[in-house]
The first five atom37 places (N, CA, C, CB, O) and aatype in JSON, in Angstrom:
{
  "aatype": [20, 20, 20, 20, 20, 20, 20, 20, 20, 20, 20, 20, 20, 20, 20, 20, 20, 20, 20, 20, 20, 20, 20, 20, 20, 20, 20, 20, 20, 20, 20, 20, 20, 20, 20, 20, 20, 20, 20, 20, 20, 20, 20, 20, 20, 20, 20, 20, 20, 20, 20, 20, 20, 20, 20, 20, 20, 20, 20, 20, 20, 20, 20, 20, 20, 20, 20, 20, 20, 20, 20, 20, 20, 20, 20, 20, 20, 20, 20, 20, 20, 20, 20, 20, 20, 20, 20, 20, 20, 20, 20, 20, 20, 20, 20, 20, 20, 20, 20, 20, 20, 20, 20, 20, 20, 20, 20, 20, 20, 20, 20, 20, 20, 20, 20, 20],
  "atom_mask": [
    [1, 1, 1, 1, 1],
    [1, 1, 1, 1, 1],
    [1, 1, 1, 1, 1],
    [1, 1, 1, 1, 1],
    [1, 1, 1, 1, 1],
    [1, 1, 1, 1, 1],
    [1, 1, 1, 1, 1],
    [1, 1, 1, 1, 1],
    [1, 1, 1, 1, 1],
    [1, 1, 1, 1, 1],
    [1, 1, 1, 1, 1],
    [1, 1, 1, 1, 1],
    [1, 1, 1, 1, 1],
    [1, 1, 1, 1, 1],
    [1, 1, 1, 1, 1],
    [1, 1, 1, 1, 1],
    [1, 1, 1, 1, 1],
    [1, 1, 1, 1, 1],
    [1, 1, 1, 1, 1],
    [1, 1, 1, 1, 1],
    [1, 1, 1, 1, 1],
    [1, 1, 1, 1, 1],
    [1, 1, 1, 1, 1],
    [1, 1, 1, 1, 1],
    [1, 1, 1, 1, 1],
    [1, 1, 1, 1, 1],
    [1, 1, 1, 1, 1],
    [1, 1, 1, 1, 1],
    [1, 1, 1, 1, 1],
    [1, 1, 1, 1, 1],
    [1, 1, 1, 1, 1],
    [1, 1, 1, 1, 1],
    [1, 1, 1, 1, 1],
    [1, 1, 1, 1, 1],
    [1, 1, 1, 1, 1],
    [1, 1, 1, 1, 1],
    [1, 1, 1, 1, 1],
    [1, 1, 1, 1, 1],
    [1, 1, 1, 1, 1],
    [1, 1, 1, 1, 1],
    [1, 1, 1, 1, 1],
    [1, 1, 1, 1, 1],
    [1, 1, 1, 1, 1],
    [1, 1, 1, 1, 1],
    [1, 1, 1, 1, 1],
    [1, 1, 1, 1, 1],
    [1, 1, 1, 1, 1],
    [1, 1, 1, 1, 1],
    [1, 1, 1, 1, 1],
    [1, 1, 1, 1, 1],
    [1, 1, 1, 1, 1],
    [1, 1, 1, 1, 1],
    [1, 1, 1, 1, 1],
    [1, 1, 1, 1, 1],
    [1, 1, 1, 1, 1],
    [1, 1, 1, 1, 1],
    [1, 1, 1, 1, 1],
    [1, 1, 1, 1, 1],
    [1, 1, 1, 1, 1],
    [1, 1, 1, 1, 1],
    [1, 1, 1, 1, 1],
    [1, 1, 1, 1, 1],
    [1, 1, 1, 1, 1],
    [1, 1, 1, 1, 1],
    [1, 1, 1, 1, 1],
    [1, 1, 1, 1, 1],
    [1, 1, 1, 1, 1],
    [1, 1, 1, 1, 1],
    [1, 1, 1, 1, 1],
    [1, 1, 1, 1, 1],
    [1, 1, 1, 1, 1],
    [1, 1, 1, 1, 1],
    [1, 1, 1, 1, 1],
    [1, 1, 1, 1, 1],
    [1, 1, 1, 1, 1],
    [1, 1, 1, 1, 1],
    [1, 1, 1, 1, 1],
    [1, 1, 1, 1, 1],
    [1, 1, 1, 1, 1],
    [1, 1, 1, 1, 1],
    [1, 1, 1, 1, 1],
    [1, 1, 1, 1, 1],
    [1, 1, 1, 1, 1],
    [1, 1, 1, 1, 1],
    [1, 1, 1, 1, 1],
    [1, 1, 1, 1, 1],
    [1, 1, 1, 1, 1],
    [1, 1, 1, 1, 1],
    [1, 1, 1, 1, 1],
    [1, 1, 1, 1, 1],
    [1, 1, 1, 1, 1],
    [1, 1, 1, 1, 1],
    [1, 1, 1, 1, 1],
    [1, 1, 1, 1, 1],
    [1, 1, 1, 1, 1],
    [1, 1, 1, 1, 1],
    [1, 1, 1, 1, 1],
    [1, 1, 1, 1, 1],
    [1, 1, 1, 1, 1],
    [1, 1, 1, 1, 1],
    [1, 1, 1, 1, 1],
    [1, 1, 1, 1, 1],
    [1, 1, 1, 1, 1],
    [1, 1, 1, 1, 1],
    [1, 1, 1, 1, 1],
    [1, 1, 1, 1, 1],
    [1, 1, 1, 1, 1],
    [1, 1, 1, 1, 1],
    [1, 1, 1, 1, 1],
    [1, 1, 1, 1, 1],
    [1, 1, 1, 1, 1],
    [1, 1, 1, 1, 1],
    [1, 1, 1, 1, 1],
    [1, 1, 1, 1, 1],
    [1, 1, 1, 1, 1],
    [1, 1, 1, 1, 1]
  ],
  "atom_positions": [
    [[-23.88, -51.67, -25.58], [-22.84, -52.63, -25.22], [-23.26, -54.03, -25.64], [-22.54, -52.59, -23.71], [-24.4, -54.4, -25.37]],
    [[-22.29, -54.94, -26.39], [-22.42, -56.19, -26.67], [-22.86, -56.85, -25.85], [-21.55, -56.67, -27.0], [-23.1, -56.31, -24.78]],
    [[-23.13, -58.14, -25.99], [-22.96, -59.59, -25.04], [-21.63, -60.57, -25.47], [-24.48, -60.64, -25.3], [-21.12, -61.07, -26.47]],
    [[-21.53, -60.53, -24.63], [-19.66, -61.43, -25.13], [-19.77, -63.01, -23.84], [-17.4, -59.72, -24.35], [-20.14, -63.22, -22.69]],
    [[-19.28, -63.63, -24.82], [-19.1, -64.77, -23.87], [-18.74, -64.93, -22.64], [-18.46, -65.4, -24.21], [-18.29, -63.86, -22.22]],
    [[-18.72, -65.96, -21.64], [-18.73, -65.88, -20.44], [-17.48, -66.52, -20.35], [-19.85, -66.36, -19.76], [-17.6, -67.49, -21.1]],
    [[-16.29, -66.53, -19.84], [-15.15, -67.07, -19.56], [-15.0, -68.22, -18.5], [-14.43, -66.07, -19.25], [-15.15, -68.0, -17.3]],
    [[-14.76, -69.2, -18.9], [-13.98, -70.25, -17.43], [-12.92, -70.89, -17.74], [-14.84, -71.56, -16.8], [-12.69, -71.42, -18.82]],
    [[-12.03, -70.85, -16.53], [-10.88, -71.84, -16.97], [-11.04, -73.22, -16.2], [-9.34, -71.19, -16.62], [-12.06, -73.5, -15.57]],
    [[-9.94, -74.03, -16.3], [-10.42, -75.4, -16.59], [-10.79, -76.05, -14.84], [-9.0, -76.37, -17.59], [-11.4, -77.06, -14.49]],
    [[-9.99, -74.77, -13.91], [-10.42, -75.22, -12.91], [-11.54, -75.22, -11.85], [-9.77, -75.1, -12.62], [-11.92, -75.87, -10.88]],
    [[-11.88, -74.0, -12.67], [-13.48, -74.09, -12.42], [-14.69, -74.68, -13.44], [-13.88, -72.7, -12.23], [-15.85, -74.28, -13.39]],
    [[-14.3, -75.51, -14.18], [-14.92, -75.89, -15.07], [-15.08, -77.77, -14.3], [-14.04, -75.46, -16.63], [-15.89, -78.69, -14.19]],
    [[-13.83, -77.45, -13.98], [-13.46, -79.59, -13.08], [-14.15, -78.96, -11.82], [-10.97, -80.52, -12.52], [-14.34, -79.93, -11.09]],
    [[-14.49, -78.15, -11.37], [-15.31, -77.97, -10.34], [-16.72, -78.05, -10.34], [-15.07, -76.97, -9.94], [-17.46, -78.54, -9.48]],
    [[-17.01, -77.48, -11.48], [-18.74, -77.6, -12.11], [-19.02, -79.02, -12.56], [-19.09, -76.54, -13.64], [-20.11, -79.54, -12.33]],
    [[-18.02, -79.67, -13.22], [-18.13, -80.97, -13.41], [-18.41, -81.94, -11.86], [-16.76, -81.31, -14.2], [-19.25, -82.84, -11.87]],
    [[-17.77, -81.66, -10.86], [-17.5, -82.37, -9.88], [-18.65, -81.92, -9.06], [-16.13, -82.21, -9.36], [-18.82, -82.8, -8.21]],
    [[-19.6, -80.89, -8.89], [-20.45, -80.16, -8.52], [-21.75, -81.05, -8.45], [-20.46, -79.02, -9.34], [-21.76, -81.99, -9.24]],
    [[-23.02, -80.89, -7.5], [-24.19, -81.34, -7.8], [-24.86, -81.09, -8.86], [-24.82, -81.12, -7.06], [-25.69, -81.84, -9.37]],
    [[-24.42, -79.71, -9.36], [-25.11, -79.17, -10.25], [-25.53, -79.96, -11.59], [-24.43, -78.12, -10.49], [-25.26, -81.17, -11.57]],
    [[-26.14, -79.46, -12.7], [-26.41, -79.93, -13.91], [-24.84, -80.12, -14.55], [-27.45, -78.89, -14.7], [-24.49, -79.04, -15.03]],
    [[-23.94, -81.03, -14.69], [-22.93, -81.1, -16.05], [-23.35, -79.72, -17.25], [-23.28, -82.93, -16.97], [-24.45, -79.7, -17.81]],
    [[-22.39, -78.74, -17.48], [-22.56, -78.27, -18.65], [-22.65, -78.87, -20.25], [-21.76, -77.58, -18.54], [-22.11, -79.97, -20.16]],
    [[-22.93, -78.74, -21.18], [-22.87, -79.14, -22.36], [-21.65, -78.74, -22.65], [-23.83, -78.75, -23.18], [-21.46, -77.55, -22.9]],
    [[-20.62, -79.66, -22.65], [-19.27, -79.64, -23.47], [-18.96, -79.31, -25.05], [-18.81, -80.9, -23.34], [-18.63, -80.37, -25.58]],
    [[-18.95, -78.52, -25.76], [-18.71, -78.77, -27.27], [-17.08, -78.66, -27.67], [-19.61, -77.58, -28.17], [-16.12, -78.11, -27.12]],
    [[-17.2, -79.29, -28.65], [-15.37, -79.17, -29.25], [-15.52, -78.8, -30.59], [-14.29, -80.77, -29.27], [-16.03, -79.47, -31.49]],
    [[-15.03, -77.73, -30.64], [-14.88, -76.96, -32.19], [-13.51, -77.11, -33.23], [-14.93, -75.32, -31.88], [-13.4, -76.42, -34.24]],
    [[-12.13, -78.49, -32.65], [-11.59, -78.79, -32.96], [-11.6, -79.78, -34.06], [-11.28, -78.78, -32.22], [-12.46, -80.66, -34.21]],
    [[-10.6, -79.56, -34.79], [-11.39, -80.74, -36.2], [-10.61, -82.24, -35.85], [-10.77, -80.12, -38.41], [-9.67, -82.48, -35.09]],
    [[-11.34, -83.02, -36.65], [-11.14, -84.47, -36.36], [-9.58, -84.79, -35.99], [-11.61, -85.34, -37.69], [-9.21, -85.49, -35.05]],
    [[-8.9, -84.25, -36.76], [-7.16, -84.79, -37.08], [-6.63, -84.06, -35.35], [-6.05, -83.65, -39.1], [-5.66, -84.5, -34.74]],
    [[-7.44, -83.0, -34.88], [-7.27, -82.65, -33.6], [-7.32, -83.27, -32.76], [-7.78, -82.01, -33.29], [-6.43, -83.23, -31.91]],
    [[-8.76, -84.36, -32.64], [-9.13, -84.98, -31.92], [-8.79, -86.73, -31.54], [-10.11, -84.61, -32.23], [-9.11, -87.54, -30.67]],
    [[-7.86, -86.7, -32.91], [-7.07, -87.96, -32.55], [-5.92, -87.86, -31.88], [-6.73, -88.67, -33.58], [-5.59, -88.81, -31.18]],
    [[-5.09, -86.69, -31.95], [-4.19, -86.35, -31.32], [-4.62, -86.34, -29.54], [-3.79, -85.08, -32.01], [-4.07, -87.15, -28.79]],
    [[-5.54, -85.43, -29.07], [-5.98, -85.23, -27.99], [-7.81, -85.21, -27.54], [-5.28, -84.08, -27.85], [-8.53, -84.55, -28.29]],
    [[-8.3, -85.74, -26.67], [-9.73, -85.89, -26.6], [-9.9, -85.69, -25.06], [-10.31, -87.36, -27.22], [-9.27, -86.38, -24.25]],
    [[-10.61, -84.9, -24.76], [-11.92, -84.75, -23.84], [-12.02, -86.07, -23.03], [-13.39, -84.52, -24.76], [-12.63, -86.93, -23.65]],
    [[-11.58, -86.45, -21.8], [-12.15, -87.37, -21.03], [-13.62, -87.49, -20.62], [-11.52, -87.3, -20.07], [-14.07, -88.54, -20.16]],
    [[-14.38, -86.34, -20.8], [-15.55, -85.95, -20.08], [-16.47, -86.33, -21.5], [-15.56, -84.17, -19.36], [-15.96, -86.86, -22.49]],
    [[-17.55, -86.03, -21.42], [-18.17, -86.13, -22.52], [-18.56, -84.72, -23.62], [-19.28, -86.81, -22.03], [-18.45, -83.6, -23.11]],
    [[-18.81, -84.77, -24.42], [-18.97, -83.68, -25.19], [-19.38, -83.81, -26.62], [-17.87, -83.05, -25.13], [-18.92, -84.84, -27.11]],
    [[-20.02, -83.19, -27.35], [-19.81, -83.01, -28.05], [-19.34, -82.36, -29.45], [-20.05, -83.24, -27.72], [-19.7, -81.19, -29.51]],
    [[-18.68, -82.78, -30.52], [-17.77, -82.46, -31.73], [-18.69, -81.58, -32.54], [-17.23, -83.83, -32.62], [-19.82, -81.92, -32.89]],
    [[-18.04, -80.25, -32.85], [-18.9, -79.43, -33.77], [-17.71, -79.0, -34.2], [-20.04, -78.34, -33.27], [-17.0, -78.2, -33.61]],
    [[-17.43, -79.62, -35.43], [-15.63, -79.05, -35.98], [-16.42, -77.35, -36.41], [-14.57, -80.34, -38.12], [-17.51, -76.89, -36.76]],
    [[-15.35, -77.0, -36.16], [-15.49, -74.76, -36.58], [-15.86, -75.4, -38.21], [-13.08, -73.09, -36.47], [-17.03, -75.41, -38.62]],
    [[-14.99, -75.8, -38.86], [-15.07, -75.41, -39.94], [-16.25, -76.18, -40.97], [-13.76, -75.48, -40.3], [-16.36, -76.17, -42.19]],
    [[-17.03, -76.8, -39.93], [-18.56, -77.42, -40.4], [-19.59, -76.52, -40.16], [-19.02, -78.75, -39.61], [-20.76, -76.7, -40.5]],
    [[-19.14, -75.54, -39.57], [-20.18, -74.44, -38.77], [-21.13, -74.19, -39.7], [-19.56, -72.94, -38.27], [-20.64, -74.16, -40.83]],
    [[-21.98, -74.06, -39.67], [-23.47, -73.13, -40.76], [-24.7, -72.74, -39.15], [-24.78, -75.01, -42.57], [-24.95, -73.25, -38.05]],
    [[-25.09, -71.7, -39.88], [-26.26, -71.23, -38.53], [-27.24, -72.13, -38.64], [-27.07, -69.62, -38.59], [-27.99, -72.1, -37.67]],
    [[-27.58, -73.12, -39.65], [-28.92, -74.02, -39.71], [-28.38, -75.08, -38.78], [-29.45, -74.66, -41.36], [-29.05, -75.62, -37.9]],
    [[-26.7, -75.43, -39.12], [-26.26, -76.93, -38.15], [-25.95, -76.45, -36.8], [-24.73, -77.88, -38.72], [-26.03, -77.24, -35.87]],
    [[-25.74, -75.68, -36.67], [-25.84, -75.14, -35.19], [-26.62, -74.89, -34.19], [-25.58, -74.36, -35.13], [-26.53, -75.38, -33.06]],
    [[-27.83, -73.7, -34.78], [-29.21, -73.96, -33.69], [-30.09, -75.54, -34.17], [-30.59, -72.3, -33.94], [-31.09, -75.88, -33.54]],
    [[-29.59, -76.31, -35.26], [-30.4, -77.8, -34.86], [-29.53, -78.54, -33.5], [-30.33, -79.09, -36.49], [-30.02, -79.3, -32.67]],
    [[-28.67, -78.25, -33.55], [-27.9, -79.05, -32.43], [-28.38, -78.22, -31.41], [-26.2, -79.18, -32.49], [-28.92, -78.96, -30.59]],
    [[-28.46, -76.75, -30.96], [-28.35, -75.96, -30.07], [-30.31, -76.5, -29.43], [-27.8, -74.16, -30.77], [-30.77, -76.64, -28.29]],
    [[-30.78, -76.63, -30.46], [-32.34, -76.77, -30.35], [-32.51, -77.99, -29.34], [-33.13, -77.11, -31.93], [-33.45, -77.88, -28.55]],
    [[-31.79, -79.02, -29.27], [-31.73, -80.35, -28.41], [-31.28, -80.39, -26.83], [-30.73, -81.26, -29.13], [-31.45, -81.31, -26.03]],
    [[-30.46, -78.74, -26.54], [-29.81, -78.59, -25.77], [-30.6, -77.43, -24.74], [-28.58, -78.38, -26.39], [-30.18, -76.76, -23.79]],
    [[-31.91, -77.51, -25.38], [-32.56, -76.32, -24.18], [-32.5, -76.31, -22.92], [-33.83, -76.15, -24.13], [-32.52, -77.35, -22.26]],
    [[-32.41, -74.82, -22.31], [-31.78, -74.74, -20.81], [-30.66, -75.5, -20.36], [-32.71, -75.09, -19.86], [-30.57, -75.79, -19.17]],
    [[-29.78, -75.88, -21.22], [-28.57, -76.27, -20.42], [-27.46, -75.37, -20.95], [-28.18, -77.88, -20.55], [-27.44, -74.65, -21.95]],
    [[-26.37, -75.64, -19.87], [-25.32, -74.75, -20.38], [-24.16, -74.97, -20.77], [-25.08, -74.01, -19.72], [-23.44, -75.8, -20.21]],
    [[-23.78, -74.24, -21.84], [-22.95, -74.67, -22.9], [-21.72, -74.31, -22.71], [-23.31, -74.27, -24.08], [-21.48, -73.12, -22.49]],
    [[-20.94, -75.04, -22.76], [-19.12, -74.55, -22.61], [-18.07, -74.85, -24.2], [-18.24, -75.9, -21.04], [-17.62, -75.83, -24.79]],
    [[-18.07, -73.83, -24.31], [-17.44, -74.73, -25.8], [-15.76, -74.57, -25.85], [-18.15, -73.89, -27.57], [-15.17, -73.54, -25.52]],
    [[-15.25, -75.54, -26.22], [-13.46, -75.38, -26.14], [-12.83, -75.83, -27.25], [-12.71, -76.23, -24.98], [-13.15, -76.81, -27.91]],
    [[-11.69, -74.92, -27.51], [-10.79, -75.89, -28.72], [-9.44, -76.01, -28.25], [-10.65, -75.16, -30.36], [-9.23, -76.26, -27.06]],
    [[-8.66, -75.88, -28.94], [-6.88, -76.21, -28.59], [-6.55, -74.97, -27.35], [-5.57, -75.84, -30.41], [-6.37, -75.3, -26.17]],
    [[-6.5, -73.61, -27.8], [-5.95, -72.61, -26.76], [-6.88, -71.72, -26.34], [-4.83, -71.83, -27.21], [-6.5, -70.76, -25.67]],
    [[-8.66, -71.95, -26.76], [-9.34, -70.74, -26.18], [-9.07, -69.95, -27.57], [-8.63, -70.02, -24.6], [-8.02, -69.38, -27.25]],
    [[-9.29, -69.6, -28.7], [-9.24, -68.46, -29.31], [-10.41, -69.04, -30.74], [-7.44, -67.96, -29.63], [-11.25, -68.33, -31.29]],
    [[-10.13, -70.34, -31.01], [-11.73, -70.43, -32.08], [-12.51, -70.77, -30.98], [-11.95, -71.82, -33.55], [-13.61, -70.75, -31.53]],
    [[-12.7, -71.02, -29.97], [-13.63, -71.34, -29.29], [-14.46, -70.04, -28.58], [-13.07, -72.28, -28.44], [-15.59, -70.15, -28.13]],
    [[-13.93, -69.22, -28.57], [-13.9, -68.05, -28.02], [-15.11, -66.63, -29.29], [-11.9, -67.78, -27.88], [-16.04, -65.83, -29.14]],
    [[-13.84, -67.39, -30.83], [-15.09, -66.7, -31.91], [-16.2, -67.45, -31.96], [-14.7, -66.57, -33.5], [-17.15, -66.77, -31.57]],
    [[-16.45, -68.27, -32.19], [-17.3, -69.34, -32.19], [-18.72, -69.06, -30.61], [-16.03, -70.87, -32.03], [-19.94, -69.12, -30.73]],
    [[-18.39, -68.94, -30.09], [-19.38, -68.22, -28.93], [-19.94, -66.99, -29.62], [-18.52, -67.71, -27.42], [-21.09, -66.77, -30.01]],
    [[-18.82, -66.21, -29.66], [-18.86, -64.79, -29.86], [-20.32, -64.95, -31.04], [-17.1, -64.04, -30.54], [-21.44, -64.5, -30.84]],
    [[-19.92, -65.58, -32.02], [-20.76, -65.97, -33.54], [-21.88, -66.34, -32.75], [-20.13, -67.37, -34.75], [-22.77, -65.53, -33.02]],
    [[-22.29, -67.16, -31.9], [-23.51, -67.76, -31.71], [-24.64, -67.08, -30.73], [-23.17, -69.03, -31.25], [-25.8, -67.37, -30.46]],
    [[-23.33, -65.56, -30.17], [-24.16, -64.84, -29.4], [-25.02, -63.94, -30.56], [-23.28, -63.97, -28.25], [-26.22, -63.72, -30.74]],
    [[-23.88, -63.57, -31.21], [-24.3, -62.26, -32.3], [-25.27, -62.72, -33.27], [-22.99, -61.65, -33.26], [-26.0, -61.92, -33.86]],
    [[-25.32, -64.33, -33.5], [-26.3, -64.43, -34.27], [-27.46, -64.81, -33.54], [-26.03, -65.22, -35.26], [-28.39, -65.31, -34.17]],
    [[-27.55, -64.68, -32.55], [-28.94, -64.96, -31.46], [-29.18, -66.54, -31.55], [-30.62, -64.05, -32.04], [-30.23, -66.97, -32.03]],
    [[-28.73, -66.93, -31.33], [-28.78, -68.7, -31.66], [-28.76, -68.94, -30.0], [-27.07, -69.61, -32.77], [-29.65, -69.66, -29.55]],
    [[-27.78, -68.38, -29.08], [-27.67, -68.5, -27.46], [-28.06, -66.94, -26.83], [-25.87, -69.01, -26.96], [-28.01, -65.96, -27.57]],
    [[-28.36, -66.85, -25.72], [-28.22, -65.42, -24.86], [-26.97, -65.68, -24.15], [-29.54, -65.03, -23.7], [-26.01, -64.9, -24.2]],
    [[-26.97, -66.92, -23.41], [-25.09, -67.16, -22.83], [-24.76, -68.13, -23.21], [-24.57, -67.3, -21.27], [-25.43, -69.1, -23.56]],
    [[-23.37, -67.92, -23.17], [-22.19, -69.2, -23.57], [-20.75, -68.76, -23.39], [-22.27, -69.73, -25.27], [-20.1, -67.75, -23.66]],
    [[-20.49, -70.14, -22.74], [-19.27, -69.96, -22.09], [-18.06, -70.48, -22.66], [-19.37, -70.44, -20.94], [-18.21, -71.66, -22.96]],
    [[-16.66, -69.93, -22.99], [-15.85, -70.05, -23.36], [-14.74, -70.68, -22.11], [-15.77, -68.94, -24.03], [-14.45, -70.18, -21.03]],
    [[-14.24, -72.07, -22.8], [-12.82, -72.86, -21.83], [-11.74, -71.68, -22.4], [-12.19, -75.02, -22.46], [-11.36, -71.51, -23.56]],
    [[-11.35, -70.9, -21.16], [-10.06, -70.66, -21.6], [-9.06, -71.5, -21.47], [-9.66, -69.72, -21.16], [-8.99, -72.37, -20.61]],
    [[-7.78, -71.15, -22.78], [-6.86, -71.83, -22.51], [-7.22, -73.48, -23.54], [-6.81, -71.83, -20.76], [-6.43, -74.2, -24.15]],
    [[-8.62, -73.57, -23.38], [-9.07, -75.0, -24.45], [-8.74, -76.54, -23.34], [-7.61, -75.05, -26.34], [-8.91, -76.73, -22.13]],
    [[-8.26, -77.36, -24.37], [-8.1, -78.54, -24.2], [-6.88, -78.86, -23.49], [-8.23, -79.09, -25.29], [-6.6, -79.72, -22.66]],
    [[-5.78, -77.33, -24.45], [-4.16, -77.81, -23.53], [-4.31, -77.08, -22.21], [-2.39, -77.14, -24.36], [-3.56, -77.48, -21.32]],
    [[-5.24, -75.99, -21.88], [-5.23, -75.82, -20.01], [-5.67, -76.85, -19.49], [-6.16, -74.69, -19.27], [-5.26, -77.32, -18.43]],
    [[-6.88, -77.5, -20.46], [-7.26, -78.66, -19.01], [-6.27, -79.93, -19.07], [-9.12, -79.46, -19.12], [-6.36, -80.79, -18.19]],
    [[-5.28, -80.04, -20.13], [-4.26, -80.59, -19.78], [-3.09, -80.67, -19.06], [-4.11, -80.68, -20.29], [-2.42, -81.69, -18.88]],
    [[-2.83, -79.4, -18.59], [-1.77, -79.06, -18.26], [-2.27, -78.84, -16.64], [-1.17, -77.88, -19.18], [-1.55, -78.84, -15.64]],
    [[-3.65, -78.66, -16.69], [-4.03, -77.94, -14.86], [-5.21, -79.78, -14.34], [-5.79, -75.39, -15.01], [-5.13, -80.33, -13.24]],
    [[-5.95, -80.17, -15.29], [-6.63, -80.93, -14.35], [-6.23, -82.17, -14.86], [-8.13, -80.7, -14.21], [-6.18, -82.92, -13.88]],
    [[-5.82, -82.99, -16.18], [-5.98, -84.15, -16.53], [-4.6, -84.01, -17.94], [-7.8, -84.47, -16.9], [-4.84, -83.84, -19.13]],
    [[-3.26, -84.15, -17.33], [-2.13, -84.9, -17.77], [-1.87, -86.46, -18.55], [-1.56, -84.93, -16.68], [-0.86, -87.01, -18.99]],
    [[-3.15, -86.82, -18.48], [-3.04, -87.93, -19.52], [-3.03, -87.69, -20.92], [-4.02, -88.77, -19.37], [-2.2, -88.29, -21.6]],
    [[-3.67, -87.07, -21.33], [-3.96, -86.31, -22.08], [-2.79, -85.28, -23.13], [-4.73, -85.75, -21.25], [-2.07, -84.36, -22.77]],
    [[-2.91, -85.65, -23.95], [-1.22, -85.31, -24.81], [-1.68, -84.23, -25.12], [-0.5, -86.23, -26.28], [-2.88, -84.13, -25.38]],
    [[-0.62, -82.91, -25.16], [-0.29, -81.74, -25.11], [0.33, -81.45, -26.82], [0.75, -81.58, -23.78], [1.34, -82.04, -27.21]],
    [[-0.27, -80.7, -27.52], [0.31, -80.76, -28.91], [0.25, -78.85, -29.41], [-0.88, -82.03, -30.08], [0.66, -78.49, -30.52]]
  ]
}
């Protein structure tokens, strides 16, 4: 049996944020022209999908030891391969997928935020 990403939606995700706990590592796999349209109030950072290479990935992933990673795009579905990719290529053991992306946490925790 595989390892497949770990799922959260956005309202337990504004809960982990709001939490004592460690902040997860936010990533956005949305490309730039995405991100002018709509952005992340929280912090995070931009790993457009289509910059992906396994060398630019575990260098970023390498900076991020022991913390945990949530990665999101528009609806949950590149964000979702994009885990999937980073499990299968052993780069993470877990990682967690925003379902739903950027427009659930628009629509459930933070309405400022334009819906596209």
């Amino acid at each position: 049996m595989g390892n497949y990403p770990k799922s959260i939606n956005a309202f337990s995700l504004n809960d982990w944020f709001d939490s004592k706990k460690e902040d997860p590592v936010l990533i956005d796999v949305r490309e730039q022209s995405e991100l002018e349209i709509a952005c992340f109030s929280k912090e995070f950072l931009h790993v457009p999908i289509s910059k992906v290479t396994s060398e630019y990935v575990e260098e970023i992933f390498a900076c991020l030891l022991e913390r945990e990673i949530v990665v999101a795009c528009h609806a949950g579905i590149r964000s979702y391969n994009f885990c999937q990719w980073c499990l299968d290529s052993n780069i993470v053991r877990e990682i967690w997928n925003l379902e739903e992306g950027i427009d659930g946490w628009s629509r459930y925790i933070d309405p400022s935020i334009p819906r596209y």
